[in-house]
KEPA-983197 format. One record per residue (C-alpha): z, y, x; residue number from 1. Coordinates in nm, 4 decimals. Example, Ala and Ser with C-alpha at 12.3 -4.5 7.8 and 13.67 -1.06 7.14 Angstrom:
2
{{0.7800,-0.4500,1.2300},1},
{{0.7140,-0.1060,1.3670},2},
END
This chain:
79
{{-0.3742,2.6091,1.5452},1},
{{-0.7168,2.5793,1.4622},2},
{{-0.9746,2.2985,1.5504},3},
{{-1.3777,2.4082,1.6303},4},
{{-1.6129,2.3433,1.4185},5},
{{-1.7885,2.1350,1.5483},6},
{{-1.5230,1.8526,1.5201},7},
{{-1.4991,1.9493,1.1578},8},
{{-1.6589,1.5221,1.0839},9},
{{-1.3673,1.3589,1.3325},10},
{{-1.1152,1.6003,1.1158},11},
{{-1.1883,1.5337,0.7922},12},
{{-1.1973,1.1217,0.9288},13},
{{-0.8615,1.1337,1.0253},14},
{{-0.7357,1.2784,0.7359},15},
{{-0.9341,1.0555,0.4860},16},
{{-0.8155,0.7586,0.6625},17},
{{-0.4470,0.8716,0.6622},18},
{{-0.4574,0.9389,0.2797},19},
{{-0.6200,0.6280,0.1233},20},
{{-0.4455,0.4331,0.3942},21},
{{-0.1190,0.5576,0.2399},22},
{{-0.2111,0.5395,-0.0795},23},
{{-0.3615,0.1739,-0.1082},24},
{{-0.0664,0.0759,0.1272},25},
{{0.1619,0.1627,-0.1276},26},
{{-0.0293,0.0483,-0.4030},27},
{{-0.0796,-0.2900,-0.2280},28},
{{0.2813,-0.3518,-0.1853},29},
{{0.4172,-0.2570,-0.5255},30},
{{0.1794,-0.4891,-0.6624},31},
{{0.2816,-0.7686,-0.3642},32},
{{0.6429,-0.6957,-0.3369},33},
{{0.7766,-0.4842,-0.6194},34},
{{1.0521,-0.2004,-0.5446},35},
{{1.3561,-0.3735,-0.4076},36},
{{1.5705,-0.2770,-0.0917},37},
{{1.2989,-0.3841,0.1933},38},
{{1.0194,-0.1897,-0.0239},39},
{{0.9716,0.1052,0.2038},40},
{{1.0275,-0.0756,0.4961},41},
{{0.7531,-0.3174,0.4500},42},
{{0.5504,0.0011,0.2812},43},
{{0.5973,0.1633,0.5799},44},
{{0.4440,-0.0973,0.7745},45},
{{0.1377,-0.1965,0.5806},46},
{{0.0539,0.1585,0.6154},47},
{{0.0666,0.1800,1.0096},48},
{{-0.1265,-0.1286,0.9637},49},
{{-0.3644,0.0183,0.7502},50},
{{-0.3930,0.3454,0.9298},51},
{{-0.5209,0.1568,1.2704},52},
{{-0.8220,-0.0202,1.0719},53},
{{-0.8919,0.2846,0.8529},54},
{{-0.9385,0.5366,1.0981},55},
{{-1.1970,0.4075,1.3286},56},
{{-1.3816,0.2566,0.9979},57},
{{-1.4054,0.6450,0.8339},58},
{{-1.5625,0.7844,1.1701},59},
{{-1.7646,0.4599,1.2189},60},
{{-1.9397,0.4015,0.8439},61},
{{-1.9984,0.7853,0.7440},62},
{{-2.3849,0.7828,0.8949},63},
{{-2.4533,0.4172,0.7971},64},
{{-2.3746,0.5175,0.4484},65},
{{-2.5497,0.8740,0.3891},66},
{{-2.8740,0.6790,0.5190},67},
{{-2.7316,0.4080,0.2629},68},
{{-2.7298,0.6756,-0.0108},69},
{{-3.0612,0.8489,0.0716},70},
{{-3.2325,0.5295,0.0475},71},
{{-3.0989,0.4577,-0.2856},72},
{{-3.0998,0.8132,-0.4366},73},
{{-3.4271,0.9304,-0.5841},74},
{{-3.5410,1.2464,-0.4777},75},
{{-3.7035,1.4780,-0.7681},76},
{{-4.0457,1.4697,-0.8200},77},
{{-4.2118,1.7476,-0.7631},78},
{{-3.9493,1.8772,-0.4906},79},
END
């Protein structure tokens, strides 16, 4: 299946979210709860957590933050 184009931003959002929400979930709870027999449950948790707040944050920020950037960034002189 492929997805148009033009949806190519909400795409790449969802997956962004769903990777550093996994990641930083399972970072988070090694560091909070250590491996042990209720590790993945709890993991496994944080993470659906974490994917609910991530996702509408990655398609939310993205434009606030390239105007963020251009702001900051100093264009070449000359250019």
């Amino acid at each position: 299946m492929k997805i148009d184009k033009k949806y190519e931003s909400l795409v790449f959002g969802f997956f962004m979210a769903l990777g550093m929400s996994l990641f930083m979930s399972f970072a988070m709870t090694l560091i909070n709860v250590g491996i042990n027999h209720v590790f993945l449950k709890i993991w496994m948790k944080s993470w659906g957590i974490g994917f609910t707040i991530a996702l509408p944050v990655s398609l939310i920020l993205p434009p606030f933050i390239s105007k963020l950037v251009k702001e900051i960034i100093q264009e070449e002189a000359g250019v």
